[in-house]
ROKEBA-92802 format. One line per field, with one value per atom (N, C-alpha, C, O): residue number from 1; residue in three letters; y negated, x, z. Coordinates in pm, whole numbers. Last residue first. Layout:
nr	[NUM ...]
rest	[ala ...]
north	[Y ...]
east	[X ...]
up	[Z ...]
This chain:
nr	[159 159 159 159 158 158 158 158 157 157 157 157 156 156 156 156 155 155 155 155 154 154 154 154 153 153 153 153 152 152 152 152 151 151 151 151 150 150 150 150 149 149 149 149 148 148 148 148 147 147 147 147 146 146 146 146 145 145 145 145 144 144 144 144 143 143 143 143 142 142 142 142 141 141 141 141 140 140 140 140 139 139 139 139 138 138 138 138 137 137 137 137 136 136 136 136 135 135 135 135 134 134 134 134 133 133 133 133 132 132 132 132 131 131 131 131 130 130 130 130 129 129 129 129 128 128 128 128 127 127 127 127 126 126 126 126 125 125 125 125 124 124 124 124 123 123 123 123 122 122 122 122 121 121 121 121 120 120 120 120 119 119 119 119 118 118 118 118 117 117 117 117 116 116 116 116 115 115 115 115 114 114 114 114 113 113 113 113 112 112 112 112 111 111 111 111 110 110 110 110 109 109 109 109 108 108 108 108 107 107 107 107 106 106 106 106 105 105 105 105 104 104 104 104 103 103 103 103 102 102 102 102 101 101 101 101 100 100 100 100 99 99 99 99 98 98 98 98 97 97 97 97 96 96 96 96 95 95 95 95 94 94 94 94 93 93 93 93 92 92 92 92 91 91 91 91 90 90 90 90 89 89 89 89 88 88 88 88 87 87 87 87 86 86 86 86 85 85 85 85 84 84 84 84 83 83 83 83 82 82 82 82 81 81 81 81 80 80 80 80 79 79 79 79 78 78 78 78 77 77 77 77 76 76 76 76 75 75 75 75 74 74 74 74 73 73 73 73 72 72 72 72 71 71 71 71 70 70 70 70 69 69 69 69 68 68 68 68 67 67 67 67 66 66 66 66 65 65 65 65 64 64 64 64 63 63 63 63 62 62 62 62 61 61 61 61 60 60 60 60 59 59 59 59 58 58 58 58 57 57 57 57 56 56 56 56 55 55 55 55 54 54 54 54 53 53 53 53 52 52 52 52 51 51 51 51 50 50 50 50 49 49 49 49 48 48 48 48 47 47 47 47 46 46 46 46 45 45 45 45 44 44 44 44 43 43 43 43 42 42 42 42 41 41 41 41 40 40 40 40 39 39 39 39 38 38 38 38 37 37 37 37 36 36 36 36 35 35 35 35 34 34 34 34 33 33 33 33 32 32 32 32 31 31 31 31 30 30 30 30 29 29 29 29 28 28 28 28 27 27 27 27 26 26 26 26 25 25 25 25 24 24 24 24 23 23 23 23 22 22 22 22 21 21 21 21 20 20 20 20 19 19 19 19 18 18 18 18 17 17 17 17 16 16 16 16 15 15 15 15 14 14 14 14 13 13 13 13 12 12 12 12 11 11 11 11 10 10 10 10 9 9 9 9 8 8 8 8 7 7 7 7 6 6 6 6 5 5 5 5 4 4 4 4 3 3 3 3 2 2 2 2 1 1 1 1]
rest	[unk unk unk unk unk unk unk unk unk unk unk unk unk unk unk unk unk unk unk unk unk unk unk unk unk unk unk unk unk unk unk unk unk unk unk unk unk unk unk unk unk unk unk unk unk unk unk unk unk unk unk unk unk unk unk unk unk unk unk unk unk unk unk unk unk unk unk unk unk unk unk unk unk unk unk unk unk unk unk unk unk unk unk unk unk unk unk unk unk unk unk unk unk unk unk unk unk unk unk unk unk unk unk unk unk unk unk unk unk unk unk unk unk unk unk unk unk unk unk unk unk unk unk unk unk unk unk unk unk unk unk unk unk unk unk unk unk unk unk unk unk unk unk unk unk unk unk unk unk unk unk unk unk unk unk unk unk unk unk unk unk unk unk unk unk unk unk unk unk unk unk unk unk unk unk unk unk unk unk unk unk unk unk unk unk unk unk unk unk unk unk unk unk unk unk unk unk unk unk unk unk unk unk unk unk unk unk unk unk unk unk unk unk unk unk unk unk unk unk unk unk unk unk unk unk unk unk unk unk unk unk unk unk unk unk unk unk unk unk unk unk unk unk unk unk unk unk unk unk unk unk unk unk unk unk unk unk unk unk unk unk unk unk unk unk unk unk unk unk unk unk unk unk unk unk unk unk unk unk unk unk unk unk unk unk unk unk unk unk unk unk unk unk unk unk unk unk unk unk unk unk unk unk unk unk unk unk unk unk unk unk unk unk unk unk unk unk unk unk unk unk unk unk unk unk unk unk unk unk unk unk unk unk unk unk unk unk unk unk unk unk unk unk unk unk unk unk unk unk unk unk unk unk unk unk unk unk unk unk unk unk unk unk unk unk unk unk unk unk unk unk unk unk unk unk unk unk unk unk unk unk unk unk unk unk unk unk unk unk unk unk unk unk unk unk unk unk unk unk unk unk unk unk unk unk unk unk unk unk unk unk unk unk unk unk unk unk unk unk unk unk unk unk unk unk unk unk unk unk unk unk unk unk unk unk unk unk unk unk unk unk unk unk unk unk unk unk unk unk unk unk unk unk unk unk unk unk unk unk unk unk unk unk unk unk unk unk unk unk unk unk unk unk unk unk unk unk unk unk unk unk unk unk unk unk unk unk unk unk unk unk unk unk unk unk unk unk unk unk unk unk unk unk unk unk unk unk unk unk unk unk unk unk unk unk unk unk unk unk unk unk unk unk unk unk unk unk unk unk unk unk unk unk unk unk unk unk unk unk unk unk unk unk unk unk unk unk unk unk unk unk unk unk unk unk unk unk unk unk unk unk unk unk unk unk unk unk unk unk unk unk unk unk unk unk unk unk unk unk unk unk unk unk unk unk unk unk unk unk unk unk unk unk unk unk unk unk unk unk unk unk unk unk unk unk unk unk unk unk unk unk unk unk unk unk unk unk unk unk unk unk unk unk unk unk unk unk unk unk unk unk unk unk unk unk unk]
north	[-1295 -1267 -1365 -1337 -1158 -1303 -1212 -1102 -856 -920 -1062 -1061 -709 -784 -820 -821 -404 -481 -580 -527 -341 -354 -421 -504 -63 -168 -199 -113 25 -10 -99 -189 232 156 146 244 306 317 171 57 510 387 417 532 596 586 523 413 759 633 701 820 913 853 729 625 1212 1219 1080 1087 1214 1269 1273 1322 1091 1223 1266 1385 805 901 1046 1109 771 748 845 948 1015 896 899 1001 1330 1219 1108 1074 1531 1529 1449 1474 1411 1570 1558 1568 1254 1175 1343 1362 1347 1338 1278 1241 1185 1254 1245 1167 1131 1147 1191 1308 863 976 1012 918 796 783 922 1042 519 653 655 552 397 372 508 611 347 264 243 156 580 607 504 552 438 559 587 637 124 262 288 213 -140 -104 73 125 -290 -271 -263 -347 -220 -368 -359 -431 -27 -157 -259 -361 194 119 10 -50 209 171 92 -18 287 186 131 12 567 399 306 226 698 670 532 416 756 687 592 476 888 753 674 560 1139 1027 867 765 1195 1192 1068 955 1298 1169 1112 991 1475 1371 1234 1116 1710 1686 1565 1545 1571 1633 1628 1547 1528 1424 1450 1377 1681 1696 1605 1585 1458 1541 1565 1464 1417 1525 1439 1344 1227 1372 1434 1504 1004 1087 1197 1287 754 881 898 813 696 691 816 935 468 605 614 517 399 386 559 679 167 278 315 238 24 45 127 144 -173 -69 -97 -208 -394 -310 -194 -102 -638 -554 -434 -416 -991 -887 -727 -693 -1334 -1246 -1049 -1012 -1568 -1545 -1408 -1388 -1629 -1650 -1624 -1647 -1450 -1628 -1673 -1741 -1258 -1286 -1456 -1535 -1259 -1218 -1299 -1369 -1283 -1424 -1403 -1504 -1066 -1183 -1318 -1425 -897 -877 -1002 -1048 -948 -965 -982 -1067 -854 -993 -1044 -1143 -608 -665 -786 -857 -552 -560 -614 -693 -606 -703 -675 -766 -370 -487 -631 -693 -202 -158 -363 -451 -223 -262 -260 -332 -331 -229 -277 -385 -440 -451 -325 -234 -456 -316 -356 -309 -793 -686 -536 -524 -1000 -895 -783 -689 -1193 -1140 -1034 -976 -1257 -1200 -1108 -987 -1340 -1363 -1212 -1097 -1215 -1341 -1311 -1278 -1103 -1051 -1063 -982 -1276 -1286 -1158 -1125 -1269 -1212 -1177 -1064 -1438 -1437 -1360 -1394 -1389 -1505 -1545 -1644 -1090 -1195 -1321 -1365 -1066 -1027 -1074 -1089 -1325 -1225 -1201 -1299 -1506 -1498 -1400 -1325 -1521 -1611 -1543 -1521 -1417 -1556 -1597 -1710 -1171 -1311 -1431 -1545 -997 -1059 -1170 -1223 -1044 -1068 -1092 -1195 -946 -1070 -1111 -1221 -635 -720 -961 -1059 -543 -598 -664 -771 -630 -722 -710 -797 -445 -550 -625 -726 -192 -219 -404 -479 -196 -177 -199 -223 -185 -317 -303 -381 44 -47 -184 -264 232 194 106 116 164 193 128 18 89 143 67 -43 -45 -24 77 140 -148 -6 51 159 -469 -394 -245 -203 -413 -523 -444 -382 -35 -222 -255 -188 266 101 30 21 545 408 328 306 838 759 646 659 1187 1074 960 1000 1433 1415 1252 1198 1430 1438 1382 1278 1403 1451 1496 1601 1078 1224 1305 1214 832 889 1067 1158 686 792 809 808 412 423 578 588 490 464 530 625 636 573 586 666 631 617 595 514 826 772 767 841 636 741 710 603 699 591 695 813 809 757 643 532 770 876 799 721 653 701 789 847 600 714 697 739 247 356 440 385 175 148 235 300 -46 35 18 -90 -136 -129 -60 44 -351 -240 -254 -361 -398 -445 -302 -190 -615 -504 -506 -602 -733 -695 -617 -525 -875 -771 -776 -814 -1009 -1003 -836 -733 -1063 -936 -1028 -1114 -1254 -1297 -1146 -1118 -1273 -1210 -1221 -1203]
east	[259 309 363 413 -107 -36 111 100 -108 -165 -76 21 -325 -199 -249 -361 -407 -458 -327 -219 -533 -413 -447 -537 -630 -659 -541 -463 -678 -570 -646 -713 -744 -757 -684 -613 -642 -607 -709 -736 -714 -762 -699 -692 -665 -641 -684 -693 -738 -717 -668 -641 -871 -811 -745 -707 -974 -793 -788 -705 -1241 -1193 -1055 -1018 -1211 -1237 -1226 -1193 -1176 -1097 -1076 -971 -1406 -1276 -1193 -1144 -1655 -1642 -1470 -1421 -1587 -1661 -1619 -1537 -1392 -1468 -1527 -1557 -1360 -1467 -1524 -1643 -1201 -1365 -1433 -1533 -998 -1044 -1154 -1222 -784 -895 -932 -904 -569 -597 -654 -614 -388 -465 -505 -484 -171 -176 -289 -264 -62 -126 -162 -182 191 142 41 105 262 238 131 54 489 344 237 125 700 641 536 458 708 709 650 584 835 726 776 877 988 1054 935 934 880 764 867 818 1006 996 921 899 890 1063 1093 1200 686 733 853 895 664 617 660 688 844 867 815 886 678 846 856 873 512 437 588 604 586 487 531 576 732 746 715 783 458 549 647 657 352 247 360 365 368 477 427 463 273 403 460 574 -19 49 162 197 -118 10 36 90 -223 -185 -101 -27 -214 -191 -222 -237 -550 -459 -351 -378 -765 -767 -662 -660 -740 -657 -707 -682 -728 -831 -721 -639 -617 -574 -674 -686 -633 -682 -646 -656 -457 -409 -497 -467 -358 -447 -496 -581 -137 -216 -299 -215 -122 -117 -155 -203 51 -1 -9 62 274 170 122 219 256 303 243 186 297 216 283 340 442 419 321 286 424 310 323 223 694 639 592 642 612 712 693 685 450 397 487 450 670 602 494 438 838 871 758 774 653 696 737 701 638 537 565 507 901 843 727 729 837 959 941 975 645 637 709 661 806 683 683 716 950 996 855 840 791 793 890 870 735 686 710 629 1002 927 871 905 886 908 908 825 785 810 941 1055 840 743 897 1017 821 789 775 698 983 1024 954 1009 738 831 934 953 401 561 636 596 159 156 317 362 54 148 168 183 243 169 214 326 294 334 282 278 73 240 321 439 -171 -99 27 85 -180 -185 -107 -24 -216 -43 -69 26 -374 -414 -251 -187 -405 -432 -422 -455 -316 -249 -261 -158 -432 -482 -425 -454 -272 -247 -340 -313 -526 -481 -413 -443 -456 -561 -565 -603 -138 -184 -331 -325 -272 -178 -154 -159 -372 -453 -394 -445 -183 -325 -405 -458 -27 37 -97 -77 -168 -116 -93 -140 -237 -330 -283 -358 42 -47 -166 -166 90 225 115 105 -95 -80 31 38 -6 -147 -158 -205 238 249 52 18 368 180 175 70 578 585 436 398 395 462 476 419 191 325 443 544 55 79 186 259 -52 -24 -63 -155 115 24 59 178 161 233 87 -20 177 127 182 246 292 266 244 271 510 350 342 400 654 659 522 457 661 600 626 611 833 819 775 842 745 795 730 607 598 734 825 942 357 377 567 633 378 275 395 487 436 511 398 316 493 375 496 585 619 662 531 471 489 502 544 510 357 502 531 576 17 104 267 266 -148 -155 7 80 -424 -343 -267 -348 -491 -543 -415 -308 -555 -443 -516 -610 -637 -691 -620 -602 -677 -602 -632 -681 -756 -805 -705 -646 -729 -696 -752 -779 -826 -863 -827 -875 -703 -732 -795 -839 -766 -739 -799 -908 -582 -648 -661 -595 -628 -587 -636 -722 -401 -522 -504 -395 -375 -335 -451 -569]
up	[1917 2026 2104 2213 1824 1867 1938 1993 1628 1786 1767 1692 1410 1465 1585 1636 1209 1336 1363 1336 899 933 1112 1109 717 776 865 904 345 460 530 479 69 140 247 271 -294 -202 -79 -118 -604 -468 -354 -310 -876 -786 -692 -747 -1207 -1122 -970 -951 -1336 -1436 -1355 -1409 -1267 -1270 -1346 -1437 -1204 -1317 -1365 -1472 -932 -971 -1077 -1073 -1003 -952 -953 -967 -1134 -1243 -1152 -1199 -1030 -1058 -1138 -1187 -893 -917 -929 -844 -796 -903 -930 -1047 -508 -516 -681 -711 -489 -465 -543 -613 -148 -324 -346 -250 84 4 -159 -250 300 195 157 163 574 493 372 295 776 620 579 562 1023 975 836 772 1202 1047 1023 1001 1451 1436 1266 1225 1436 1557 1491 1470 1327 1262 1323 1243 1409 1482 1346 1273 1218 1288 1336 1289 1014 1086 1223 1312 740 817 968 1055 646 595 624 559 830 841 749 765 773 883 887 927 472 528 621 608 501 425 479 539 692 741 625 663 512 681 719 756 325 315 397 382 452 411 379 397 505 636 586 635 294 391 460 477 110 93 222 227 136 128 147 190 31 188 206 291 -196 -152 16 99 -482 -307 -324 -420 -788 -757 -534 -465 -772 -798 -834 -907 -664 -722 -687 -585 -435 -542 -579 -498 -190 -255 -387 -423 139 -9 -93 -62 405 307 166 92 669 566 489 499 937 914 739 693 1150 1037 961 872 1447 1357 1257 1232 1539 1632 1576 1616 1435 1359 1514 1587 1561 1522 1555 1659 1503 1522 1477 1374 1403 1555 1621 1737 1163 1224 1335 1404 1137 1112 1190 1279 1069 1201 1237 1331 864 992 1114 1208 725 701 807 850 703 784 787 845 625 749 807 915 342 419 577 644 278 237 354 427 291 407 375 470 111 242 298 380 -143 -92 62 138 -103 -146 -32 74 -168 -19 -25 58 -487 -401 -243 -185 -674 -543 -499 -450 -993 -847 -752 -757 -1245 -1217 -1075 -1068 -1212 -1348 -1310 -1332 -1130 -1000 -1108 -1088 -1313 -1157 -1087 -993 -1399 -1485 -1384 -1385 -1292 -1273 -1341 -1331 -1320 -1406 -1450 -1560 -1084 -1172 -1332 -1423 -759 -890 -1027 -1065 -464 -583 -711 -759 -325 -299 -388 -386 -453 -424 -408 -452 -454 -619 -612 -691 -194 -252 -423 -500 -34 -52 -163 -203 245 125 98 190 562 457 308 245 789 708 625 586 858 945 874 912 754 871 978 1085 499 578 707 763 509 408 485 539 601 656 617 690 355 495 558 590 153 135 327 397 211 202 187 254 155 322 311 397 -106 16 146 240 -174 -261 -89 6 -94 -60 -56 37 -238 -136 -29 94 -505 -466 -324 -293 -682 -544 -483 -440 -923 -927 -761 -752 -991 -976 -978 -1022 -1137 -1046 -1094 -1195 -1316 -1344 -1243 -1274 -1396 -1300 -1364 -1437 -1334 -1443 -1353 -1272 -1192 -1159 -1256 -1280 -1401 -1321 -1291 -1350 -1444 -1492 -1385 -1287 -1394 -1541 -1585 -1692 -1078 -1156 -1324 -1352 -838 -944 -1030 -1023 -678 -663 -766 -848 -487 -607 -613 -563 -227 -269 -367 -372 -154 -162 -174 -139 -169 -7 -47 -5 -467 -367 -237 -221 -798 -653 -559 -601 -1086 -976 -837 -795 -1360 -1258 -1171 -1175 -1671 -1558 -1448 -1449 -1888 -1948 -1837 -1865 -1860 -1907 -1935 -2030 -1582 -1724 -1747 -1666 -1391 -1369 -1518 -1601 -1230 -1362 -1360 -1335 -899 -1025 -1117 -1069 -647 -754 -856 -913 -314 -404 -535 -488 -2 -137 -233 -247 320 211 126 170 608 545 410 348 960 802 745 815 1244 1214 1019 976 1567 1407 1312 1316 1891 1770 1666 1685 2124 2018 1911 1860 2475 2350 2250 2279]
């Protein structure tokens, strides 16, 4: 058995007149993610470790946001994209491990969910996806409420 294993980053700006979606649930909040895409922080962060992992580039590559076609995409979209081109490779997902920094708004409420989108759009265990979350404690763009980051590592195995 061969592991691979990824690591993806994600970074959106917080602004005003955008729904915020992360990990494929829409949150109720004042401000939303800027992107071409829905701007899904962490959809973008899972889909790049994963993209690393099997070796095949990075989600600019496979979904440009050049293209007219992906402008305000789902992102969980991309994933099931991603899934099969894993399936491809003959390789398939073990886990994922998933930090997301945010000021504000709490996204406790909504992890379970997260965890359940992701999964069930890489057709993976709910066991299979973990989702955490911290603040940058007031500091830096995040901390001042003007962004987001999300990180992801992704492990595969040969099958």
């Amino acid at each position: 058995m061969k592991l691979r294993i990824g690591y993806g980053y994600d970074v959106h700006q917080l602004v005003e007149g955008r729904p915020l979606i992360i990990g494929g649930v829409t949150i109720p909040f004042e401000k939303g993610l800027k992107g071409h895409s829905d701007a899904d922080v962490m959809a973008h962060a899972v889909a790049d470790a994963l993209l690393g992992a099997a070796g095949l580039g990075d989600i600019g590559e496979h979904f440009p946001d050049t293209a007219e076609e992906f402008r305000d995409f789902d992102s969980m979209k991309f994933l099931k994209n991603i899934e099969q081109k894993i399936h491809f490779e003959k390789l398939k997902i073990v886990n994922i491990d998933i930090t997301l920094v945010l000021q504000q708004p709490k996204i406790g409420p909504y992890k379970a969910a997260m965890r359940e989108n992701i999964a069930g759009n890489l057709f993976i265990n709910n066991d299979q996806v973990n989702v955490k979350a911290t603040t940058a404690e007031g500091m830096g763009f995040v901390g001042t409420g003007e962004g987001a980051v999300c990180y992801a590592v992704a492990l595969l195995k040969s099958r």
